[in-house]
C-alpha angles and dihedrals in degrees: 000000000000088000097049088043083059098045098051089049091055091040095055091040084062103047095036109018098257151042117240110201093175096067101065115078109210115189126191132161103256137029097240089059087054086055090043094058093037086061097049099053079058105046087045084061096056098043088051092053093051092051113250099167096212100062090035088063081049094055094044098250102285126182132264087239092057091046098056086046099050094041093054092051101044083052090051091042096050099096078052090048118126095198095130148142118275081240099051085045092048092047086049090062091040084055097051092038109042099111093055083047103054099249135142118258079236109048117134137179098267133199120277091248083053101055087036099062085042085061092040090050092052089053106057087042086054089049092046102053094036103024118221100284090112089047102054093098093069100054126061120244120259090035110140110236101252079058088043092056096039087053098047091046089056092042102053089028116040134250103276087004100287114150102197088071097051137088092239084063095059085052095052085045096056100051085067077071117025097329114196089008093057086055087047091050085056092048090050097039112109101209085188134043093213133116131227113244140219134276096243087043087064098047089051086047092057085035085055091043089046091056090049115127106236101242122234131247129224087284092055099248112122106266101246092197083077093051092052088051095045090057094048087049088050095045078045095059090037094051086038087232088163107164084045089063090049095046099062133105095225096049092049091050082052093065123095087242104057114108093217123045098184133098146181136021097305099048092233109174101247097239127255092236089057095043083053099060095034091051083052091051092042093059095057085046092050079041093054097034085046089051101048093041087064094042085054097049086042090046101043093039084067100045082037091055088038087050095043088058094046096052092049080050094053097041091057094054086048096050085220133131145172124227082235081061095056100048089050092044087048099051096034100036100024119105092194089139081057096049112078124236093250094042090048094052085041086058094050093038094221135097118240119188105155138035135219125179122182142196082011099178091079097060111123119221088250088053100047089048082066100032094053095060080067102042081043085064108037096044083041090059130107085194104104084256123162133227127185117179110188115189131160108200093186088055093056104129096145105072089105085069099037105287114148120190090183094072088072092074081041090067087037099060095038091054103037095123108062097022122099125241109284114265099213112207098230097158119079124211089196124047123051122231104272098058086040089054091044090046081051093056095040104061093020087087089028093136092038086062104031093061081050095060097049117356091183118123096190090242136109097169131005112260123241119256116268126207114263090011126115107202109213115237119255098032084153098060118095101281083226091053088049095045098050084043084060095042089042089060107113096010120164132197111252135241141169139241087207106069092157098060120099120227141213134192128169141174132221134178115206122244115265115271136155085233095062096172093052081045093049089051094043089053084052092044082053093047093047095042090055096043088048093058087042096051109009085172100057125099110243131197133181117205136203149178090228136032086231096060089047082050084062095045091042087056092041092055090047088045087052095048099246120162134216097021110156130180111232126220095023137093108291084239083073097073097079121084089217095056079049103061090047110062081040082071088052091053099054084045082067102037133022098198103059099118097186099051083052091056093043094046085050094048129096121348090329099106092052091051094044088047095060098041098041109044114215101017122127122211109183134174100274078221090064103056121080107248095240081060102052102084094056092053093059094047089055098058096032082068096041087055094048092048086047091045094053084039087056125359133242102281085046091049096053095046092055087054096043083049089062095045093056094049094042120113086227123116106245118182099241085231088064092051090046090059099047093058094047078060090051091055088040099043092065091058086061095041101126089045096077102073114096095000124047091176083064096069096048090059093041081057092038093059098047116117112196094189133274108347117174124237127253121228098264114057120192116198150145116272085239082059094054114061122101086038129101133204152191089237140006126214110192117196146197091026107182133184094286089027092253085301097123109091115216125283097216122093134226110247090271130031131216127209121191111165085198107033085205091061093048138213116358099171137011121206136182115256114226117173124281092266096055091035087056087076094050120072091188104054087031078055091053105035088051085052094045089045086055095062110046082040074075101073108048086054085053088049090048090056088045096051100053090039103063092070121103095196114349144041115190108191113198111202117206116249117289097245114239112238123215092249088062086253118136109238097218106228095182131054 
């Protein structure tokens, strides 16, 4: 981009008499990025001045004289610049045209916990004035109130308050399609073609299994398993437990489509006569489950329209938004098709006459309905205008949060006509040839092997058409298959730049434990302990799917004496073990199911300080304790935190702790003590966050910045925080069978389909599990598609992962599991 963004400045210098700078707007995600490429422009300058050949062909062999001019008046036009974020765009347009999109004069981008409490706030109005019938479908029977609330918080809202992980997300995201009437297909569409049936049919039905002969095995003795299935199929159908009966493994074997008809330990066929009356039984339970899955789309589409409203409402009283907020205001409530060009640059009080997007993959649906007004107009135009468009599909990571690679051949089909032919990016400047050839092998066979990790393709039968839905072709291929066949599109072969470095990559497998994931981060300490030695001067990061596993990985590293380890992306507190530990104590305060948290408070010299500061808590070793007994550990000292916690408060209780850490024997690095008493200062500004919450806290401390810290040498980050970055060497962690490529199996509560994610929803369906969606063609059809998709990313990490290394890559396998035959399960292939 920095080299186009030069070029386009000397060309029109040389057709008009200056540059103009000021008049590209160049949009990227972060504003680092936004430095980066400011940077660059400018680097590209001086090394044409100083006559590297290469950039000086790029630039189209300008004269000393144009570069200086250019160069003095880029450097008088930067505070003009409109080289931005998509967000502070975004937040520019929102600026000029509040008042068309029903915002407040005083609206600002607020703090997560501020939007949070707006949206809190919505709901309960909603609740109160509607009560949670509608909702019912969204909580589990039996949950106390305060539950109910706190589930359906995190439900509608999001855990954490992300949107994208609520269901009012998948609302706002489907009024970019149909909006309320996808919602409305979903709540008419009959996924069966089956009828309920009486009450005197069913009990027939149980009469007629009752009377059913056992049948033999190969001995000859009636095979008993089958009685003892035939009476929990009859108490199913009593106690009217429907999605139980078609969630179970005998009944499935039972249907016409399984592949295998046998069942139990003795293999017996399951008999024509019982498959008969269960199938009968199955089709009133697919009739029951089919009907209450469209009177809860139909119920929760209009809690979900009456929601969406009250948050907007509250919002509004708030004055806080989201960027997420903008970029939705701006696509659903928007009229930029409505506003001229002139009246839109008018409004912005700026001339734009080129575009440049950057890092494109990662456009969400909501961001290209408002980018494209602009690309409309600058590829529409007769004007010698310019337009650059820089993407990277293989890089797509954000698809979890609405990025969507696939609107890069969008652009490319709708602008065929007046776009040049694509210049693909094959070398790389980073990586030296080993680890690109190995990159190359890799991915090459991406779909071979990915059929060979799950050739599942989520079907058991084609659905039947719907109205207003476009099925996608090869529903019946492997969705892996599918989804490494989408990612492979456009693939070239890779080279580097750096054909003199040398290049290392290995392989190890962590020793067997029952921990695997403690086994997994000791194997890692070791590795990073041994390159260290080997190279103290290299940049090392170790990379992860989760921030837990990188926790594991963090206190191996302290256990093996490792220095400089920092955990990136993170408050700088976090560094320390010790802060570590205890937040851990808060976390089991708040939940006392949190394992982890339970392991982390009982390492190191933790218990002893604990111990002193907090009179009557035991800390042991989780190994120690019997595993029946876990759980009531947990819950002990869960209770004897959160006493502490109401005794004290948060910023008492840490300097106690941080008290008994000073006046233990014990021999505390100076750097951990510095940390904890940095906590003790913090943890005073988020006092009031702890009740009821205590998480709350944690993530009010995890989200602290206390300025520009430097990095150690070791950097531990998720592979999401790491691109973008380069270094010496590369541990990746946690490498399973598929390499973590395979996305989940499992649905949100409510699935979207959308044939041509630019057009938006189409249906919206409910999501069931895997085992209840098996009897129905139409939500396997959409779950598979939707598996395809978010199958994407995790391909994309995966790239990611093995592209940020200089020199070398180190890929550390799980454990192979020890069967009980004495037989190794190979995890890894």
């Amino acid at each position: 981009m920095s080299t186009r963004f030069a070029r386009w400045c000397l060309d029109r210098l040389a057709r008009e008499g200056k540059a103009s700078p000021e008049r590209i707007l160049a949009l990227t995600f972060t504003r680092k990025a936004a430095g980066e490429i400011l940077e660059a422009v400018v680097l590209r300058f001086t090394e044409a001045l100083d006559g590297d050949k290469a950039v000086m062909a790029a630039l189209g062999h300008p004269s000393e004289h144009a570069l200086r001019s250019v160069m003095l008046e880029f450097a008088q036009a930067i505070p003009r610049l409109k080289l931005n974020t998509i967000d502070g765009f975004f937040n520019q347009l929102v600026r000029v045209f509040s008042n068309e999109l029903g915002l407040p004069e005083n609206w600002r981008i607020a703090d997560e916990s501020e939007i949070r409490a707006a949206r809190l706030q919505a709901l309960e109005r909603v609740i109160d004035a509607q009560g949670v019938t509608d909702c019912f479908a969204l909580v589990k029977d039996g949950m106390p109130r305060s539950t109910v609330l706190q589930h359906l918080e995190t439900e509608l809202l999001g855990a954490k308050g992300d949107m994208a992980t609520s269901v009012l997300g998948v609302y706002r995201r489907s009024l970019l399609g149909r909006g309320y009437f996808a919602w409305l297909a979903g709540s008419e569409h009959d996924p069966c073609s089956h009828q309920l049936r009486s009450d005197e049919d069913l009990f027939n039905l149980t009469s007629r299994l009752a009377d059913l002969d056992l049948p033999l095995k190969k001995d000859g003795e009636e095979d008993q398993s089958f009685e003892a299935k035939r009476d929990l199929i009859v108490q199913w159908v009593r106690t009217e437990d429907w999605e139980a009966i078609l969630e179970d493994t005998f009944v499935q074997r039972a249907s016409p489509h399984t592949m295998d008809s046998k069942y139990g330990r003795a293999k017996t066929i399951i008999p024509d006569s019982w498959s008969e009356v269960i199938m009968e039984v199955v089709h009133h339970a697919m009739a029951h489950v089919a009907q209450e899955g469209k009177h809860r789309v139909f119920r929760v589409a209009n809690f979900l329209a009456e929601l969406d409203d009250a948050c907007w409402k509250a919002q509004a009283e708030y004055s806080a938004y989201s960027f997420g907020d903008l970029a939705s205001r701006l696509a659903v409530h928007g009229k930029m098709d409505e506003w001229s060009w002139e009246w839109l640059q008018h409004r912005l009080d700026s001339k734009i006459d080129d575009l440049a997007l950057d890092e494109f993959q990662d456009t969400s649906v909501d961001q290209m309905r408002v980018l494209d007004r602009l690309m409309q107009e600058i590829n529409g135009s007769d004007d010698d205008r310019r337009f650059l468009l820089v993407g990277d599909p293989k890089q797509s990571i954000y698809g979890w949060r609405g990025g969507t690679p696939e609107l890069i051949e969008k652009v490319r089909h709708k602008y065929s006509g007046v776009l040049d032919d694509d210049a693909p990016l094959k070398k790389s400047f980073r990586t030296c040839p080993l680890l690109m050839k190995a990159v190359n092998r890799v991915f090459e066979d991406l779909t071979t092997h990915a059929n060979d990790v799950d050739p599942d393709s989520g079907m058991t039968q084609l659905p039947d058409p719907i109205e207003g839905v476009d099925w996608p072709e090869g529903l019946e291929a492997p969705v892996l298959g599918r989804a490494s066949s989408i990612w492979m599109e456009g693939w070239n072969k890779h080279e580097s730049a750096k054909t003199e470095h040398p290049g290392l990559l290995t392989w190890t497998v962590a020793e067997h434990d029952k921990n695997w994931q403690a086994a997994n981060a000791h194997a890692v300490a070791a590795l990073v302990a041994q390159r260290r030695r080997l190279r103290p001067s290299a940049t090392i990061a170790v990379l992860a799917r989760t921030n837990k596993e990188l926790a594991e990985v963090f206190l191996a590293c302290k256990e093996a004496g490792v220095g400089s380890v920092s955990m990136e992306g993170k408050s700088a507190l976090l560094d320390s073990l010790l802060v570590q530990q205890v937040l851990a104590l808060f976390r089991l305060a708040d939940h006392s199911t949190d394992e982890l948290a339970h392991y982390l408070a009982t390492r190191w010299i933790f218990p002893s300080v604990a111990a002193r500061s907090i009179p009557g808590l035991q800390l042991d070793p989780v190994e120690s304790i019997s595993t029946q007994h876990r759980a009531a550990t947990r819950r002990q000292i869960a209770l004897h935190v959160r006493s502490q916690l109401v005794a004290r408060g948060p910023s008492g209780l840490i300097a106690d702790l941080y008290q008994a850490a000073v006046e233990s024997n014990e021999n505390i690095d100076s750097r951990e003590l510095d940390r904890l008493q940095e906590l003790v200062s913090v943890s005073r500004l988020y006092e009031d966050s702890t009740w009821p919450r205590p998480l709350a806290f944690v993530e009010a401390i995890e989200g602290h910045r206390q300025g520009s810290q430097k990095s150690g040498g070791v950097r531990l980050m998720t592979i999401h925080g790491s691109k973008g970055l380069g270094f010496d060497e590369v541990v990746l962690t946690g490498v399973k069978k598929g390499l973590g490529l395979l996305a989940s199996n499992e649905t949100d509560r409510f699935m979207t389909y959308e044939s041509d994610p630019t057009q938006g929803t189409q249906i919206v369906l409910p999501g069931p599990n895997a085992e209840i969606r098996s009897w129905f063609p139409s939500l396997q059809a959409v779950a598979s598609e939707n598996r395809v998709r978010t199958s994407i990313d995790p391909i994309s990490m995966a790239y990611v992962a093995l592209t940020r290394a200089k020199t070398a890559v180190h890929l550390v396998a799980q454990p192979y599991v020890q069967k009980t035959d004495g037989k190794k399960n190979a995890s890894i292939q």
